[in-house]
N, C-alpha and C positions, 0 to 999 in steps of 0.2 A: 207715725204710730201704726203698729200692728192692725188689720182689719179684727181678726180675730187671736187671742191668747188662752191658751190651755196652760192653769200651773198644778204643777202636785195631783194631777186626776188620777181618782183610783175609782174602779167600779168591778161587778164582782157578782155573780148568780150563785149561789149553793156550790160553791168551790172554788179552786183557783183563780187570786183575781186575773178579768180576762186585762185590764189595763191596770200596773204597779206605778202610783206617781210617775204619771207623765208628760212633761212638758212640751210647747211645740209652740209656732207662732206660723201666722198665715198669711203671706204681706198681698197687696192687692194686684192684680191680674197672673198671680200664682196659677199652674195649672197642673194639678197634684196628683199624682197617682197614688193610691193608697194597698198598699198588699199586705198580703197574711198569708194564712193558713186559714182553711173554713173553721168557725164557731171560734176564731182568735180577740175579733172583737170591733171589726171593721165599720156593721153596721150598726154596734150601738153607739160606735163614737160618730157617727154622722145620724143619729138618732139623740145624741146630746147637745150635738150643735143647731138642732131644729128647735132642744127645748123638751123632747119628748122622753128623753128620759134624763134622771140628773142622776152625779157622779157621788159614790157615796162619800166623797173627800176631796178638798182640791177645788177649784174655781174655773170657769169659763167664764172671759171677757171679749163684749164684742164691743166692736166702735159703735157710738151714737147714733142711731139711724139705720143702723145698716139691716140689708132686707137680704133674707136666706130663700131662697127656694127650693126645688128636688122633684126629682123623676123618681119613683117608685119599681124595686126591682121587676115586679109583676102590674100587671093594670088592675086595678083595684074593682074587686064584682062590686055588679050594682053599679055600674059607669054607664049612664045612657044617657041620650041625647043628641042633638046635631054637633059637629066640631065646633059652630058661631058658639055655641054654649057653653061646653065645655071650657074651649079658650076663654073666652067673658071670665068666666070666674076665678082666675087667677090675677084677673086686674085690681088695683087696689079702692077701697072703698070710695075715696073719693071723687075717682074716677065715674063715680054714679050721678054728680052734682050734676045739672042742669048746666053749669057756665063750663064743666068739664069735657061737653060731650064731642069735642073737635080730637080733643088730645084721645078719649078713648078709641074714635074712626081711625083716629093714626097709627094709634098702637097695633087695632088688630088689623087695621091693615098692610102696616109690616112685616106683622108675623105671618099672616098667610101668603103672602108671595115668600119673604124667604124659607119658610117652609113647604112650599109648592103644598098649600093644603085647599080643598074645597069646603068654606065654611059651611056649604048648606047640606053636606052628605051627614047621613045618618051613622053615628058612631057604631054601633051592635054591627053597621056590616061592611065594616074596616077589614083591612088586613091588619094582622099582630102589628108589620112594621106601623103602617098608618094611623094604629093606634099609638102608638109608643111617640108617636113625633105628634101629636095632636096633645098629650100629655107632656111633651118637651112644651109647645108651644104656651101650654099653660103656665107652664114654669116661667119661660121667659117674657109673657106678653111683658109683667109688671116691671121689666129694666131692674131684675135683681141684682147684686153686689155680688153675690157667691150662690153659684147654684152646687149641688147635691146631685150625682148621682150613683146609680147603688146600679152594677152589673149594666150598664146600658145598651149593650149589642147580645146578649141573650136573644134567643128566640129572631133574630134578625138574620135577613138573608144579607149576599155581598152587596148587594146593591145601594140597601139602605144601610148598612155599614158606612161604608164608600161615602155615603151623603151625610153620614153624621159626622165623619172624624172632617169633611169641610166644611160642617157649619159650625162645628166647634173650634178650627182652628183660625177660623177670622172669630169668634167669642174674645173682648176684651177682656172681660170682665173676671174674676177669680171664680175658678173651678176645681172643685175638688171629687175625685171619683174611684169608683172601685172597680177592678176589672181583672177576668183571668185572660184575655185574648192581647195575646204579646203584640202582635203589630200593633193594635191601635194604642197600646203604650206606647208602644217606640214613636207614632205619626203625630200624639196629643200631648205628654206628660214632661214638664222641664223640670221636675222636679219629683221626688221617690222618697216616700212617709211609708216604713216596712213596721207591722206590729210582731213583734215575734216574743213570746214566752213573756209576755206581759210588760214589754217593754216597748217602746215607741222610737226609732229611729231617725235621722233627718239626714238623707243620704245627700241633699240638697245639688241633684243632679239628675241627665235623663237618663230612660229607662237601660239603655247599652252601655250607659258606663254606668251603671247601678250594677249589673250584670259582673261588669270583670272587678268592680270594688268589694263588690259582696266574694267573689271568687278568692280576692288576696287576703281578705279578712277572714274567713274559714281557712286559711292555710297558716296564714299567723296566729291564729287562734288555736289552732290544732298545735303547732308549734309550740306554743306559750305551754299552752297543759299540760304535754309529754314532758317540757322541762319541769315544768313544779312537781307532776308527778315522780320524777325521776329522784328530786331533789329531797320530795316527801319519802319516798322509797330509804333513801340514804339514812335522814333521821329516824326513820323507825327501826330501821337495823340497827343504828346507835344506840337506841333506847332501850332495844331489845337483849343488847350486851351488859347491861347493868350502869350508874353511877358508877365511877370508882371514887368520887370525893365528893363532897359539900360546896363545889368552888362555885362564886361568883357567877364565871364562866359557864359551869355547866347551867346554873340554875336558870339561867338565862335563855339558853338554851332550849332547856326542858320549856320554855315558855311561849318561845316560838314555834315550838313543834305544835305544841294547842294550841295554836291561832294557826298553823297550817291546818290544819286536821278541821278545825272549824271552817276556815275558807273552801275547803275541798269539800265537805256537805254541802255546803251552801253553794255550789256551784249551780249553774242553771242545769238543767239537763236537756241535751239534743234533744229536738220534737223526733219522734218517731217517724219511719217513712212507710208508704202505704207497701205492705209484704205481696205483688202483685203477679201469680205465676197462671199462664196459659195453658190449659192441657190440650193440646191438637191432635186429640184422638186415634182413631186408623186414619187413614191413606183413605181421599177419596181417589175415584176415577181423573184420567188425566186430564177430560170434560167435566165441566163443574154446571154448565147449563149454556144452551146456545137458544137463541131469540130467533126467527128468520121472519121478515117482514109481521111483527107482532104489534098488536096494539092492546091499550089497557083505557079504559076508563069506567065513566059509571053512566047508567043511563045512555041518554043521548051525547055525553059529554065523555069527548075522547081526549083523554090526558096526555098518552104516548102512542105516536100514529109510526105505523110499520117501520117498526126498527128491528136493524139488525145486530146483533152482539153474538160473541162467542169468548165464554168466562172460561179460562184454563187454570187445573189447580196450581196453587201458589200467586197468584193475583193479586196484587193489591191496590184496589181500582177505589176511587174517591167523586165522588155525584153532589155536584154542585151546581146549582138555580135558584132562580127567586121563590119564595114561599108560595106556594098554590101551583106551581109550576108541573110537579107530579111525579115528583122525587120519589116520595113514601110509594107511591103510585106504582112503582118501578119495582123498589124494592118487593111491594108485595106480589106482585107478578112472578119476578124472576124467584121466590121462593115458593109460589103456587097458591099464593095464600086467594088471589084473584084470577079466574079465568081469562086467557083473551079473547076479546073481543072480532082479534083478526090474526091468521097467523102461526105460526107452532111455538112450541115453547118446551125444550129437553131440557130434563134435569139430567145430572150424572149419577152414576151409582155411589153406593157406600157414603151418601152423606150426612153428617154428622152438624147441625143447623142451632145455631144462637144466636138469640135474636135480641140488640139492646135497640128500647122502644122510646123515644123521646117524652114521652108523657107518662112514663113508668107504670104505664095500665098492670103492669106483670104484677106490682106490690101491693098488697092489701094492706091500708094503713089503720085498718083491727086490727091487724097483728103484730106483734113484737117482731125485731130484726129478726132474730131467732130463730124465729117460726114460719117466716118469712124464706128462711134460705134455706133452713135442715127440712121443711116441708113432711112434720111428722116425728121425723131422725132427731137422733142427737150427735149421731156424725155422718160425716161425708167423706166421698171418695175424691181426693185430688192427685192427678199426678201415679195412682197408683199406691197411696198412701190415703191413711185413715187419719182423719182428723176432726178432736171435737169442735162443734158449730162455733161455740162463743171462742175457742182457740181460734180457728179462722177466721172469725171477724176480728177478731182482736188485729191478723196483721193486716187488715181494711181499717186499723186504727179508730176503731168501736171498744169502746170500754166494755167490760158483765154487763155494768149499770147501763148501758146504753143497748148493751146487744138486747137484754130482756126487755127494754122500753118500746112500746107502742110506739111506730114510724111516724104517724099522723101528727107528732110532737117535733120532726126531724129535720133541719134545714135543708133547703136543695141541695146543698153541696155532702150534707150523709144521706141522702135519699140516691142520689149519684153515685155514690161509693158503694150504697147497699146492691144497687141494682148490678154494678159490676162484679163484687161479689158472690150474687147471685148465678150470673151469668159462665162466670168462670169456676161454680161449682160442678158443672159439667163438664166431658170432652166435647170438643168442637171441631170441626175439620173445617167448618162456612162458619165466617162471623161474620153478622150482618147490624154494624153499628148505626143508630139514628140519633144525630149530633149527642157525641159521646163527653164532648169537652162542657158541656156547658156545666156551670157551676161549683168544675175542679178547680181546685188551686192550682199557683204551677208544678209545683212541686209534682203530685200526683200527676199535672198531665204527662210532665216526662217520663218521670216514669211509665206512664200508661205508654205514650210512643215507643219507649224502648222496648216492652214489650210486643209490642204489634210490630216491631222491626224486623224482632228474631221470632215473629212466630211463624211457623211454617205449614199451616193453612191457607186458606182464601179470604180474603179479606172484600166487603162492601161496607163502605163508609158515607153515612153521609156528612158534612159539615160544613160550616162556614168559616170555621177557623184557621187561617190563612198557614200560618205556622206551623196547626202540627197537619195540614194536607202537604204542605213541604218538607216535612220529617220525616212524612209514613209511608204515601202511595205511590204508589209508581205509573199509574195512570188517572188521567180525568174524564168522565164521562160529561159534558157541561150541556146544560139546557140553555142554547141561548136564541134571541128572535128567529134565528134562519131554521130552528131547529137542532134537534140533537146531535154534538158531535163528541168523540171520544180524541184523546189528544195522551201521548206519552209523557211522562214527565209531574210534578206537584203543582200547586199553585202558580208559581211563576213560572215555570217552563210553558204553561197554557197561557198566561199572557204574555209573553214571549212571543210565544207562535202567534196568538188569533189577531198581536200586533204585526207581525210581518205577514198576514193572510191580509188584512186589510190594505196593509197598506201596494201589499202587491194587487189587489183588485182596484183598487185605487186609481193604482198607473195601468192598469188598462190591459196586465199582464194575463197571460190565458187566454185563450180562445175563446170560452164559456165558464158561467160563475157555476162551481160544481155542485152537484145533487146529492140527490141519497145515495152511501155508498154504504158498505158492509167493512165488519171487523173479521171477516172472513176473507177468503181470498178473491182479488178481484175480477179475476178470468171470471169469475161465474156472471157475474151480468155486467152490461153496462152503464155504468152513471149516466153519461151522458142522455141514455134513453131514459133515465127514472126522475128527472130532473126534482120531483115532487118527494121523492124518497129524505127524510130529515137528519138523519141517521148519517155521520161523515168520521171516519178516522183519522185525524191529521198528525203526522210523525215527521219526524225532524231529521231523520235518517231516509235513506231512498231503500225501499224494499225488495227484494230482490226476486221480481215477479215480471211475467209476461208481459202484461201492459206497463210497467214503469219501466221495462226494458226498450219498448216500443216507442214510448215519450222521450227518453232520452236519446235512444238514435235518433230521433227526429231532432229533437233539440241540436244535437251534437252537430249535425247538418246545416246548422245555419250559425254556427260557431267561428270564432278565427283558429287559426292556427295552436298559438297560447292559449286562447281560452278552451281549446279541448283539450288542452295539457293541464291547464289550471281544476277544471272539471274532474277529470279523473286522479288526479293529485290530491284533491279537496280532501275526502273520504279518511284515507289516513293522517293527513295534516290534522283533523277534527277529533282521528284519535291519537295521538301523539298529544295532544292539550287536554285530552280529558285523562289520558296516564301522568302526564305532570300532575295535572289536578288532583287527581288522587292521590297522588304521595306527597303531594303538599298536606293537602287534608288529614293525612295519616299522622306525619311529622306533629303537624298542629291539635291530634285529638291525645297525646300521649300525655301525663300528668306533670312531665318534668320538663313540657312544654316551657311555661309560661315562669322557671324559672330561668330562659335565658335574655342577657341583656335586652332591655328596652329596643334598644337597636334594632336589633336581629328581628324581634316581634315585630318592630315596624316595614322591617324591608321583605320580609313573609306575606303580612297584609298589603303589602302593596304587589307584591306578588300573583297573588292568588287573584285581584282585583284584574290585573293586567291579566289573564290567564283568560278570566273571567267576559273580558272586554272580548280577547280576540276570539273567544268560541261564539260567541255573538254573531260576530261579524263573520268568521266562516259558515255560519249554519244559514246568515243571510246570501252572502255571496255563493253559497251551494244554493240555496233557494233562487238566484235571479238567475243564473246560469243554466239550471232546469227549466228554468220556466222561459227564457228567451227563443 
């Protein structure tokens, strides 16, 4: 038997229903990912499964006993107390019995080792993540059946990321959850529950081949509708020629053409996509802001201790650390918004500066979207082009009725579209994003990536989201123990490297574990003397500078024969794979890709995987070879 069954649910606010009869079943250690589109209707159906709200048609059956729990998108105000407390009260009442009280010590003491939690700290002075897992913890002490979660890596750094998708993925138990952050689908989710246009999906697979199935089904779909259109097209030219007889035939005819014409209204209609264009202002200077031993903090509390940076326009640099780490910290420096404390700090000229703020302080939620974004106006200037307010919101996919509504009424995920909106109501030469993804769908976020691809400004990003720092940036600025370093490449390219950094310091490789260095050129000082400096550039290519010239004849001097043939061969061998790789890439981004045989698709991906393999191993084997 089904843990839980949904038959015929229909539910429905002051227009469209958001679910039309729909059915699903939820078998036990399911682990479900749940998508949509924001305000489609995701968390009132895990708000129906707690009970909290019921469906105005249609039945929810749960098996006998069985116990629901849930993590809360936000931590809920008014939460205080120690974590012993908190967690306590998610245990089940009987658990209070006097002959109970072994099984309660067991429980929470379960939970706070595998939650590496301190039950005696005081909840108020948490970190977001530590709150969010001290609120998991409550969820799980009682050994629920099926836990609820709504968005769960919101507002989390990588780290605690990282530590949820392992404790979920040893979780037996049935999980069902919502989320816009694509990796941790792909690492958690065996199975893909899509709501679209008020209908309920059961893709009954994980997130990657949910991915190429939703892909062949919008091409077969598009398919199917051009022929009925075509075929609709046909009869009404028929119809339009007149009768010529009474016959059987035609009449018959004539009848099928109304029930085409009815089936064709009745079709669903594509969701809108968000209308998302950048205006990148003038040209700023070719310097966009250079750091030189700069520090930021507050008080006695130094956040970012003498770093070096040198931003050039067209940049697209991505800043990623754990939360309090001094990220924002950064950003407001390198914009002026805070003095340093130590240090200089150039801005460039002619710049043109947007700034999206993670806590959306920029929106007053007295005021209508509206008023919110024309700021007075009733039009705006994009692009060079005039346009009325509630037109432009409309293609941020805001309705009239919504654009005139007070925000304070608006879910994270249109409070996020507003403020982008907003943001790209201006020209911008600096865009300065502070976690930009959080509460988009995916849809929207691609789109948002595509745009930040082709835009041709500066880009500072901060984010946690693994996926689109591997779509968009081209460098990493990363806050990690040793201090701050800057690293080429997205997400994975930085764990790529900071694995082959380790592991070359590991074996003992190097002379000296290196310092503070500069994203400027290195002739100006020496590392080795600033060993204290936190600040490190790490690039996957050899630079083509004085001291890395100096390192490599030395290197090259205790080489064999081969290996300094191997050495300087390397280089091009590295690009040679990465032009395959792009015209693999190319071949495989073209629309009439994926209709060629299965075959072919698969000796492509195996392709590109082996491609993939050997650049690896050359940027390693140039890496041991330098450093020998």
């Amino acid at each position: 038997m089904s843990q839980i069954a949904l038959e015929n649910i229909s539910v429905g606010f002051r227009g469209p229903l958001l679910l039309d009869q729909v059915s699903a079943r939820v078998e036990r250690g399911d682990k479900i990912g749940l998508l949509g589109r924001n305000g489609s209707g995701k968390t009132t159906l895990l708000r129906m499964l707690l009970g909290l709200e019921r469906p105005e048609s249609g039945r929810i059956e749960l098996e006998a006993g069985l116990k629901i729990a849930s993590v809360p998108q936000d931590v809920p105000a008014g939460t205080s107390g120690t974590v012993l407390e908190i967690v306590s009260s998610g245990l089940p009442e009987d658990y209070e019995l006097p002959e109970n009280e072994w099984m309660k010590d067991q429980a929470l003491e379960r939970v706070f080792e595998q939650l590496h939690l301190d039950p005696h700290a005081d909840f108020s002075s948490l970190s977001i993540g530590l709150k969010r897992r001290t609120l998991l913890g409550k969820a799980v002490v009682g050994s629920p059946d099926v836990l609820l979660l709504d968005e769960p890596t919101n507002h989390l750094d990588i780290d605690s990321i990282l530590w949820l998708e392992t404790f979920l993925a040893g979780f037996s138990e049935t999980l069902i959850f919502i989320t816009h952050d694509r990796a941790f689908l792909t690492k958690i989710a065996n199975r893909i529950l899509e709501i679209d246009r008020g209908k309920l999906f059961d893709w009954e697979c994980d997130y990657e081949t949910f991915l190429k199935r939703k892909e062949q089904a919008l091409l077969a779909q598009e398919k199917q509708d051009a022929l009925f259109d075509k075929k609709l097209a046909i009869e009404e030219a028929w119809i339009r020629t007149g009768i010529k007889a009474r016959r059987t035939r035609n009449e018959g005819r004539v009848r099928r053409l109304e029930a085409m014409r009815k089936e064709r209204v009745g079709r669903p209609r594509k969701s809108g996509s968000m209308g998302l264009a950048i205006d990148s202002g003038d040209r700023s200077g070719m310097l966009v802001c250079d750091l030189q031993e700069a520090s930021f903090g507050y008080g006695d509390r130094t956040m970012v201790k003498s770093l070096d940076l040198t931003i050039m326009r067209g940049d697209k640099i991505g800043i990623l650390g754990r939360n309090g780490a001094g990220k924002s910290t950064l950003l407001k420096g390198i914009l002026g918004e805070l003095a340093s404390t130590s240090g200089n700090v150039r801005l460039g000229t002619n710049l043109q500066i947007a700034y999206f703020d993670q806590n959306r302080d920029v929106l007053d939620p007295n005021l209508t979207a509206e008023e919110n974004v024309g700021v007075g106006r009733t039009t705006i200037t994009v692009n060079g082009r005039n346009k009325h307010v509630i037109g432009y919101l409309q293609e941020f996919l805001f309705t009239p009725e919504e654009a005139r509504s007070k925000i304070q009424f608006f879910s994270g995920g249109q409070r996020n579209r507003l403020l982008l909106a907003k943001l790209f109501a201006q020209p911008a030469n600096l865009l300065v994003m502070d976690e930009p993804t959080n509460d988009l769908d995916a849809e929207s976020l691609e789109i948002l990536e595509d745009r930040l691809v082709d835009y041709e400004g500066t880009l500072l990003v901060v984010s946690h989201d693994r996926a689109f720092l591997n779509n968009v940036v081209t460098s990493m600025i990363v806050f990690e123990p040793g201090g701050i370093r800057e690293y080429v490449g997205g997400y994975d390219d930085w764990l790529r490297q900071s694995k082959v950094q380790k592991e070359s310091a590991s074996g003992g490789k190097g002379s000296k574990k290196s310092g503070g260095s500069s994203s400027r050129a290195p002739a100006e000082k020496n590392p080795e003397k600033n060993p204290e400096k936190p600040a490190e550039k790490v690039t996957e290519k050899v630079p083509e500078k004085a001291p890395a010239k100096a390192a490599e004849k030395s290197a090259a001097s205790r080489l064999s024969y081969k290996e300094k043939l191997e050495l300087e061969t390397l280089p091009s061998k590295i690009e040679a794979i990465e032009l395959q790789k792009d015209s693999l890439h190319e071949k495989m981004s073209t629309p009439e890709y994926f209709k060629l045989p299965a075959s072919e698709l698969a000796q492509d991906a195996k392709r590109m995987e082996s491609l993939e393999s050997d650049l690896i191993a050359a940027y390693a084997r140039l890496e041991w070879l330098e450093n020998r």
